[in-house]
PyMOL Python script that loads the backbone (N, CA, C, O; Angstrom):
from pymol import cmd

cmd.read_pdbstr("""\
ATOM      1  N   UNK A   1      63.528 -59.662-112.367  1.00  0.00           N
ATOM      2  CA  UNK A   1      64.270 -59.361-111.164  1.00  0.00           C
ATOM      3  C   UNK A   1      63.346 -59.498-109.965  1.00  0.00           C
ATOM      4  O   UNK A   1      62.221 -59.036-110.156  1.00  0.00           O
ATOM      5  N   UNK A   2      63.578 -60.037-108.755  1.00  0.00           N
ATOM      6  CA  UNK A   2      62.808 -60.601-107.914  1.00  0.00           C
ATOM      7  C   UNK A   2      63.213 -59.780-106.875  1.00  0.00           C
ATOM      8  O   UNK A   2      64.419 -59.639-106.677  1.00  0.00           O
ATOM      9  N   UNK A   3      62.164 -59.053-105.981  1.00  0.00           N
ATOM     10  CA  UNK A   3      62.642 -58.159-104.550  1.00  0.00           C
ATOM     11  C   UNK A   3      63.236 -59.472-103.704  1.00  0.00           C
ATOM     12  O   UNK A   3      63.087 -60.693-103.647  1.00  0.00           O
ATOM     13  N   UNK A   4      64.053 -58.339-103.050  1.00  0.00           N
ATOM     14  CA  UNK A   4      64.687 -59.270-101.985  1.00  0.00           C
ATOM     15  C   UNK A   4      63.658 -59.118-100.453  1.00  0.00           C
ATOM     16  O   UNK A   4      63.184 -57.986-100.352  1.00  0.00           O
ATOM     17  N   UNK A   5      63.490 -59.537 -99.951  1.00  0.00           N
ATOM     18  CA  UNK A   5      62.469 -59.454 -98.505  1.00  0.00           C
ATOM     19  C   UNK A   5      63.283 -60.428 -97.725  1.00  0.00           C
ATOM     20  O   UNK A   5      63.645 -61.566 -98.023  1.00  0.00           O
ATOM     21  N   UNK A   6      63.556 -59.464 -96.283  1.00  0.00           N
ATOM     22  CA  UNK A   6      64.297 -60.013 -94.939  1.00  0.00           C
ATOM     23  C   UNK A   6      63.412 -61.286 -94.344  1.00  0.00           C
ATOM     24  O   UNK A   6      62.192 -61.305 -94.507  1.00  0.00           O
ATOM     25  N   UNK A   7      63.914 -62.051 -93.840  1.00  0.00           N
ATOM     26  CA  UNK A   7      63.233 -62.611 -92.682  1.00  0.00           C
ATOM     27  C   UNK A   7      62.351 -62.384 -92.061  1.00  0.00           C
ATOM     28  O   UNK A   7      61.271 -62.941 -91.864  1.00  0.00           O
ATOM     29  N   UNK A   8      63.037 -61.107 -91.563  1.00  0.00           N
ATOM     30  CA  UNK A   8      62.408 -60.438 -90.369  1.00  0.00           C
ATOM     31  C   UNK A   8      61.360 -59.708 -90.584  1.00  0.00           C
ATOM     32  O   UNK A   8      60.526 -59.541 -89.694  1.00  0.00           O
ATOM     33  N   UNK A   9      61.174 -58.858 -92.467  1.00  0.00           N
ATOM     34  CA  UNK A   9      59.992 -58.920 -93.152  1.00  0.00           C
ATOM     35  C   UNK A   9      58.674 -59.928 -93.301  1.00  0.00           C
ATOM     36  O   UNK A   9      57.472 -59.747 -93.106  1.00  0.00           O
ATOM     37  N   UNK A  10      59.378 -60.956 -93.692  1.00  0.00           N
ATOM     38  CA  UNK A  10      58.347 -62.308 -93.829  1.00  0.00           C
ATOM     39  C   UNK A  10      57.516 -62.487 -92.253  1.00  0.00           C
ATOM     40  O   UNK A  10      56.310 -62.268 -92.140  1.00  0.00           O
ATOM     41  N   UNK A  11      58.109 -62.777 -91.479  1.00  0.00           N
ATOM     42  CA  UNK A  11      57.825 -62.838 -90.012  1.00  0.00           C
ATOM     43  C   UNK A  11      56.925 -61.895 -89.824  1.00  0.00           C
ATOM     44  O   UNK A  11      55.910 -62.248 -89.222  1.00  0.00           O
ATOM     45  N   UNK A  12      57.021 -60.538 -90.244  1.00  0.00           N
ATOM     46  CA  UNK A  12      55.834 -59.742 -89.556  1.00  0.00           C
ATOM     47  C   UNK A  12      54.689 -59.834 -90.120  1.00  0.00           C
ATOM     48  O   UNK A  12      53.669 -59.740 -89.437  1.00  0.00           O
ATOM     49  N   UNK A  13      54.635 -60.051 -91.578  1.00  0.00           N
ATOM     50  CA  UNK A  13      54.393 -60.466 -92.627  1.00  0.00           C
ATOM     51  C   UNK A  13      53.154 -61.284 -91.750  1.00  0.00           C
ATOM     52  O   UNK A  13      51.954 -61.018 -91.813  1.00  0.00           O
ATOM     53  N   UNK A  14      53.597 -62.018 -91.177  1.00  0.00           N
ATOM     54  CA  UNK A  14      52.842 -63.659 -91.138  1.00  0.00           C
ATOM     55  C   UNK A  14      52.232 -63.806 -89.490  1.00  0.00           C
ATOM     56  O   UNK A  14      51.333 -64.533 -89.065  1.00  0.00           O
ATOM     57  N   UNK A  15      53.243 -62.655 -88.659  1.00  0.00           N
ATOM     58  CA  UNK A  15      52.645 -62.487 -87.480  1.00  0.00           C
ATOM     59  C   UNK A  15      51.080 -61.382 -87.704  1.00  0.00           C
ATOM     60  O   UNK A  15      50.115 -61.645 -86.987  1.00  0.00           O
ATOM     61  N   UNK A  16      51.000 -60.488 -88.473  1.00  0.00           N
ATOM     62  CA  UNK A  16      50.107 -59.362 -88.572  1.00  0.00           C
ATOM     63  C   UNK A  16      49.008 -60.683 -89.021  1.00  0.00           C
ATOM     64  O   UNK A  16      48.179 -61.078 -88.201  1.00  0.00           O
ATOM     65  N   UNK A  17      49.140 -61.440 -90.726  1.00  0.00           N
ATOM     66  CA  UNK A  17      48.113 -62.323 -90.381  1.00  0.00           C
ATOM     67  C   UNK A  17      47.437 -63.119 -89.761  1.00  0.00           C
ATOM     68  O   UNK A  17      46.248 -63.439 -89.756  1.00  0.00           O
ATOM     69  N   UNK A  18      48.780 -63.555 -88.965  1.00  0.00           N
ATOM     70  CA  UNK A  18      48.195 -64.883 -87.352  1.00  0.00           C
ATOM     71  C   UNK A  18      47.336 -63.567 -86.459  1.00  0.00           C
ATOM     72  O   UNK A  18      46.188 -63.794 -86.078  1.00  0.00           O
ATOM     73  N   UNK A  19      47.837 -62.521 -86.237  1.00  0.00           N
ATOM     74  CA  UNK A  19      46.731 -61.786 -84.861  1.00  0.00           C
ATOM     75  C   UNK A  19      45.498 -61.381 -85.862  1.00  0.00           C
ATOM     76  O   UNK A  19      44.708 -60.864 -85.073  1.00  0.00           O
ATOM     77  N   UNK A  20      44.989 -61.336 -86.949  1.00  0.00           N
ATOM     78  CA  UNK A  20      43.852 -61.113 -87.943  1.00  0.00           C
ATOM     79  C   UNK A  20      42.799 -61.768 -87.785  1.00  0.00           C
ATOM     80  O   UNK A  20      41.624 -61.540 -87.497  1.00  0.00           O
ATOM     81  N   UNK A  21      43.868 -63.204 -88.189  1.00  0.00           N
ATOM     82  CA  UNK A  21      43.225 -64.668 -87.978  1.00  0.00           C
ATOM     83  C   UNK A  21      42.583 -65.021 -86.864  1.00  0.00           C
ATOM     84  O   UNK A  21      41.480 -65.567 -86.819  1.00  0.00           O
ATOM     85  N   UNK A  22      43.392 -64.657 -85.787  1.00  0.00           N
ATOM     86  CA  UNK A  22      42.641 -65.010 -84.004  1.00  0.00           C
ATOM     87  C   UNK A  22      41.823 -63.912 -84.133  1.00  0.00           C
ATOM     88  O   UNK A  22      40.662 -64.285 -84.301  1.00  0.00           O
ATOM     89  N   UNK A  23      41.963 -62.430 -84.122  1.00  0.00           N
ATOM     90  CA  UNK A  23      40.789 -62.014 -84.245  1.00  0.00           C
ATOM     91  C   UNK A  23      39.197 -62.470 -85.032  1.00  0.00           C
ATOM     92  O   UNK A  23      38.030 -62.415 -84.644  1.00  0.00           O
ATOM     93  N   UNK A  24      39.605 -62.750 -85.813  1.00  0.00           N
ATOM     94  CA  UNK A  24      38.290 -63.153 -86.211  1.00  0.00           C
ATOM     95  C   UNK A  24      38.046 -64.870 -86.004  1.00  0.00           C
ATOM     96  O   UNK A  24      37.021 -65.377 -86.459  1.00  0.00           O
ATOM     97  N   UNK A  25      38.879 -65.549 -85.418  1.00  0.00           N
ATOM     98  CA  UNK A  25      38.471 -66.849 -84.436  1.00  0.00           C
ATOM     99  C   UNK A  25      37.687 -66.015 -83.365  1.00  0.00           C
ATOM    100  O   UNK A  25      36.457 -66.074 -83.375  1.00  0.00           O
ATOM    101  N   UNK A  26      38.164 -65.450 -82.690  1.00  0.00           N
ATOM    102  CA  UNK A  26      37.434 -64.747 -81.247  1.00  0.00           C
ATOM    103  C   UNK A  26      36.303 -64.233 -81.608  1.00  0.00           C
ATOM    104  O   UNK A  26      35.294 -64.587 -80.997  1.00  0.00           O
ATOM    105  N   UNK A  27      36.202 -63.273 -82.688  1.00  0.00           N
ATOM    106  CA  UNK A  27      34.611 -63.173 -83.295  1.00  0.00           C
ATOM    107  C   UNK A  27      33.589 -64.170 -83.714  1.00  0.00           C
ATOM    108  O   UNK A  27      32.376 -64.241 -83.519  1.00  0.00           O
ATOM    109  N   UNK A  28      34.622 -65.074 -84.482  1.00  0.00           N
ATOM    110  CA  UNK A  28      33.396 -66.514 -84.651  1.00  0.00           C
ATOM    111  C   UNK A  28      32.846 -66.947 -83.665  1.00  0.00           C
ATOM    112  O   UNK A  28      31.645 -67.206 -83.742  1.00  0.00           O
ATOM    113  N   UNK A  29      33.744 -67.211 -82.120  1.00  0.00           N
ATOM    114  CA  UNK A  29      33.408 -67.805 -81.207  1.00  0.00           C
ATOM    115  C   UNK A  29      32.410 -67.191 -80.555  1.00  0.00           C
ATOM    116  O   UNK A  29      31.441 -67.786 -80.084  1.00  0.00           O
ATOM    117  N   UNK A  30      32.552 -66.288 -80.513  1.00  0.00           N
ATOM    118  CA  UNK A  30      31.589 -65.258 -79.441  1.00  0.00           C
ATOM    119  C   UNK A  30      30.182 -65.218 -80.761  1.00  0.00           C
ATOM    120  O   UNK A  30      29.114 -65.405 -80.177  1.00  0.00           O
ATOM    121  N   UNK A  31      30.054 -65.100 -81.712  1.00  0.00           N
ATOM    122  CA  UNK A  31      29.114 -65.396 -82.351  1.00  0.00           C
ATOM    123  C   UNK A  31      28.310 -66.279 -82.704  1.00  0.00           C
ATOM    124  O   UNK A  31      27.100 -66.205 -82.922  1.00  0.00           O
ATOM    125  N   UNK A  32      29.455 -67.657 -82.789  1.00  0.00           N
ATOM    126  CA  UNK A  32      28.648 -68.367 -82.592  1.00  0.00           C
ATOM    127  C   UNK A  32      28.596 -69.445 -83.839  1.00  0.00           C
ATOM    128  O   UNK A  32      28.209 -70.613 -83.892  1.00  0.00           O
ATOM    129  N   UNK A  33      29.106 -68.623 -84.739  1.00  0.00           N
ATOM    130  CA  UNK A  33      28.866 -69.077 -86.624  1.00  0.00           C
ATOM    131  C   UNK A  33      30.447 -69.843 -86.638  1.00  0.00           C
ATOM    132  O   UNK A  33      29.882 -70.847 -87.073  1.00  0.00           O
ATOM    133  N   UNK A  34      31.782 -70.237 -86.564  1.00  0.00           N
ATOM    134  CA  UNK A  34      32.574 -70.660 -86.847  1.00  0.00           C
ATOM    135  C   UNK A  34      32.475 -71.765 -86.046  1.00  0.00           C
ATOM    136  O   UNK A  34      32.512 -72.717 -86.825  1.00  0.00           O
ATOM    137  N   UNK A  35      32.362 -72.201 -84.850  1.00  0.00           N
ATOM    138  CA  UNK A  35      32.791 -72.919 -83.592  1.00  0.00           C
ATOM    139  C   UNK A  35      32.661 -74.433 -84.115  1.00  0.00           C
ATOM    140  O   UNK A  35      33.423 -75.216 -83.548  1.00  0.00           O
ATOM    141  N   UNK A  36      31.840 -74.963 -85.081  1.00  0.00           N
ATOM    142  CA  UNK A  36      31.882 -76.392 -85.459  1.00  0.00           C
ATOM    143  C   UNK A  36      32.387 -76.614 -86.776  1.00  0.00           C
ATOM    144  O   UNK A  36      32.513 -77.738 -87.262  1.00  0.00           O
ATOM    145  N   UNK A  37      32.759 -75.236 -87.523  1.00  0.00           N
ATOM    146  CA  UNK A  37      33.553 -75.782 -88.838  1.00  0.00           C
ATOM    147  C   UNK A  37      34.951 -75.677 -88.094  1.00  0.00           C
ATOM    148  O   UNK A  37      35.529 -76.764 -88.118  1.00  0.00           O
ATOM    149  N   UNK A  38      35.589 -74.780 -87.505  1.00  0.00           N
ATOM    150  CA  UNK A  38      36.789 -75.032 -87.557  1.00  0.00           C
ATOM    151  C   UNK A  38      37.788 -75.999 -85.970  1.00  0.00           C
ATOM    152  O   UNK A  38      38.950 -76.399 -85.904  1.00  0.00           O
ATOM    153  N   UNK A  39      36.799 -76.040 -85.092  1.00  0.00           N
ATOM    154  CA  UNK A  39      37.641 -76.846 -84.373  1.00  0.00           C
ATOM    155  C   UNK A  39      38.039 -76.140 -83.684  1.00  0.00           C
ATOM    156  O   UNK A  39      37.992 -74.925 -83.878  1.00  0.00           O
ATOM    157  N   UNK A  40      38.762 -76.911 -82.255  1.00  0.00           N
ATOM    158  CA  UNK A  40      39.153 -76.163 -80.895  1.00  0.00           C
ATOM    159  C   UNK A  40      41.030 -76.018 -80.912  1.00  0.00           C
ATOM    160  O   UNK A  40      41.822 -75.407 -80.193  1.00  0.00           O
ATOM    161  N   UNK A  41      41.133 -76.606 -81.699  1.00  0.00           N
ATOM    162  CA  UNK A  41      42.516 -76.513 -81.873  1.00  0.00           C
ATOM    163  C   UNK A  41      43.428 -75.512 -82.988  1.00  0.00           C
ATOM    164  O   UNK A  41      44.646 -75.379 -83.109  1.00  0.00           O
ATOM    165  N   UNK A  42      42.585 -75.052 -83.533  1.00  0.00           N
ATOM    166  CA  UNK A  42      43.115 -73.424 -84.539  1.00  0.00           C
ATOM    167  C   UNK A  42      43.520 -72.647 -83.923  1.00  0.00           C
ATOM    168  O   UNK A  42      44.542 -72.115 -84.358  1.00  0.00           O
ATOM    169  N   UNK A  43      42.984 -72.166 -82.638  1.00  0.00           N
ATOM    170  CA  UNK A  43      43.006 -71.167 -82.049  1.00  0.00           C
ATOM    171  C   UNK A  43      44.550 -71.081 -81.258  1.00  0.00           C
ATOM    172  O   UNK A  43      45.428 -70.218 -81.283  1.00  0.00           O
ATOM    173  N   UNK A  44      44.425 -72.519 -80.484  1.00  0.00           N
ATOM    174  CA  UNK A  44      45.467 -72.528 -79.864  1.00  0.00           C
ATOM    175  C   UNK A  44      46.988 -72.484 -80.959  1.00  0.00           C
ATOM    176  O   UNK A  44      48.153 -72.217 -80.664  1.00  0.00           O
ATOM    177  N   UNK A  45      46.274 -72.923 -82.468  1.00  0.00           N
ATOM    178  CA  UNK A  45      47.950 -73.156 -82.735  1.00  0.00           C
ATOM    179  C   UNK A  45      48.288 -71.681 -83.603  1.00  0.00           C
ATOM    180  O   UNK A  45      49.342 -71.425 -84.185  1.00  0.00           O
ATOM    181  N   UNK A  46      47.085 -70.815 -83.504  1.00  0.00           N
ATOM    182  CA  UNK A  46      47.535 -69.526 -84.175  1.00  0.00           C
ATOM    183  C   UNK A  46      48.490 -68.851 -83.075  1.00  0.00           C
ATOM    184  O   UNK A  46      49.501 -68.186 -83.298  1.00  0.00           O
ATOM    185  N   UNK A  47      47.838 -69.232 -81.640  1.00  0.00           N
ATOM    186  CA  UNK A  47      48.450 -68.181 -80.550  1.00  0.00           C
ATOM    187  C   UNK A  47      50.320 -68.816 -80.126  1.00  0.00           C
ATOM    188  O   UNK A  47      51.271 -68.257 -79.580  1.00  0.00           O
ATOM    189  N   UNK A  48      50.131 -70.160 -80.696  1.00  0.00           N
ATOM    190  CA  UNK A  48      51.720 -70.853 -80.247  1.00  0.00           C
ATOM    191  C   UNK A  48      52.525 -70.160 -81.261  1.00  0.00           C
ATOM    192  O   UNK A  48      53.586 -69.716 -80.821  1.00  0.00           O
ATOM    193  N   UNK A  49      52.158 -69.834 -83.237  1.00  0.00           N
ATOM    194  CA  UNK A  49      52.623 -69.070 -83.989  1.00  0.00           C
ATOM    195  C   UNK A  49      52.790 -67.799 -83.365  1.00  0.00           C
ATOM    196  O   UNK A  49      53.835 -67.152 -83.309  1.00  0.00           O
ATOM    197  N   UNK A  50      51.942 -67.568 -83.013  1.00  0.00           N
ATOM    198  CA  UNK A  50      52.348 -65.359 -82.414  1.00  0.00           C
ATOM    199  C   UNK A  50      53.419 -65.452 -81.406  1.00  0.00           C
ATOM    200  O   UNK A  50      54.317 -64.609 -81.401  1.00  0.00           O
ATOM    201  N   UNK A  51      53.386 -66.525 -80.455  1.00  0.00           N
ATOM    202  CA  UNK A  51      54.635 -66.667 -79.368  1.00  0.00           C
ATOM    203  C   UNK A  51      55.485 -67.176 -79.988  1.00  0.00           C
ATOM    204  O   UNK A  51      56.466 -66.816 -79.336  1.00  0.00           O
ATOM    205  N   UNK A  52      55.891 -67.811 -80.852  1.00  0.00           N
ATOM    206  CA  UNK A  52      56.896 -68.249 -81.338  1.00  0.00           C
ATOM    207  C   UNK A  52      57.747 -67.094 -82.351  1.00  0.00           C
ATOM    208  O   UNK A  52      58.940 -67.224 -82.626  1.00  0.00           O
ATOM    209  N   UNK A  53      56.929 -66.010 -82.812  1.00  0.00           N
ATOM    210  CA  UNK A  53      57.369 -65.206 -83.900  1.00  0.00           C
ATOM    211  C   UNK A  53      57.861 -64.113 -82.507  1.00  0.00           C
ATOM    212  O   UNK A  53      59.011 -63.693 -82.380  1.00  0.00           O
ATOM    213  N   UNK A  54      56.930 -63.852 -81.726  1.00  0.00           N
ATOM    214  CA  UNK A  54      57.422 -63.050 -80.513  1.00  0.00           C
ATOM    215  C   UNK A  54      58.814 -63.342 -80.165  1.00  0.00           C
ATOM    216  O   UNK A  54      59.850 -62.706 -80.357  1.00  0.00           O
ATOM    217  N   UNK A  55      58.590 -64.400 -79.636  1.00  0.00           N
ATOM    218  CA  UNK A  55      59.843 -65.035 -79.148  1.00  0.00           C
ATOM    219  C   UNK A  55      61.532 -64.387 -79.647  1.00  0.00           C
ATOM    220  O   UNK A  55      62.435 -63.819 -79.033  1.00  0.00           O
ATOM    221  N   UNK A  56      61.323 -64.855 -81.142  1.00  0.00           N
ATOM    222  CA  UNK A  56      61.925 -64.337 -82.466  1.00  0.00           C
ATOM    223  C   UNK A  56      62.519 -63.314 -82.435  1.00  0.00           C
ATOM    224  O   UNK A  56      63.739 -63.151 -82.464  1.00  0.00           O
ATOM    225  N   UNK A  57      61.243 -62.125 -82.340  1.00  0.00           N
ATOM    226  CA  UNK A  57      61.671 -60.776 -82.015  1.00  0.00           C
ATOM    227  C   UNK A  57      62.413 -60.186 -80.698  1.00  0.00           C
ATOM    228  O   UNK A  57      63.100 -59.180 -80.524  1.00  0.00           O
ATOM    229  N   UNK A  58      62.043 -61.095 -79.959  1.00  0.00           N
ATOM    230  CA  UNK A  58      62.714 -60.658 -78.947  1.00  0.00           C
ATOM    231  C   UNK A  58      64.041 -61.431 -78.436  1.00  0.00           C
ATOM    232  O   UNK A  58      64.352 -61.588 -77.256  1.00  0.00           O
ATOM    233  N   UNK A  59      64.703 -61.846 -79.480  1.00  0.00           N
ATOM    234  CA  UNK A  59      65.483 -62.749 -79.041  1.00  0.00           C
ATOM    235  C   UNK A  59      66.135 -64.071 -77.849  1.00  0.00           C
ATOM    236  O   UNK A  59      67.199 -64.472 -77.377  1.00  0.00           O
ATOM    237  N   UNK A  60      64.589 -64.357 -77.806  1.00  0.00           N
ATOM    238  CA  UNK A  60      64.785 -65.094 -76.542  1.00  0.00           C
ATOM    239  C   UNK A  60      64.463 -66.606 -77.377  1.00  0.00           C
ATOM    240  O   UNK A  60      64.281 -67.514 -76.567  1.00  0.00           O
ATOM    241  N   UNK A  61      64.385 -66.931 -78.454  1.00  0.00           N
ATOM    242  CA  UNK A  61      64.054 -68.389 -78.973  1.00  0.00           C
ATOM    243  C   UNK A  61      65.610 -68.663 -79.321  1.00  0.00           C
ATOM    244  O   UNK A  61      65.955 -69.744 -79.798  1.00  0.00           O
TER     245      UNK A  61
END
""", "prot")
cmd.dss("prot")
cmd.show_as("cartoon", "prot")
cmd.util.cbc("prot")
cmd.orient("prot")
């Protein structure tokens, strides 16, 4: 038997990991140790995920 999980579960789900994730982009950066493995473009597409799940929540998408 398989739980059932909302949407709106999954979503927070995945927003709590996207703001984790930028947190510790923002720590790499300022440190110093991530900045040439992962690229300048992670960052931006974790923060378009958090506005887009925002969005979501707030019913404005």
């Amino acid at each position: 038997m398989r739980a059932e999980v909302d949407v709106e579960d999954l979503l927070k789900i995945v927003l709590v990991l996207v703001v984790v994730w930028l947190v510790l982009e923002i720590v790499g950066e300022v440190l110093g140790l991530l900045a040439g493995l992962l690229g300048p473009l992670r960052p931006l597409l974790g923060i378009l995920i958090v506005v887009l799940i925002v969005l979501w929540f707030t019913d404005r998408l």
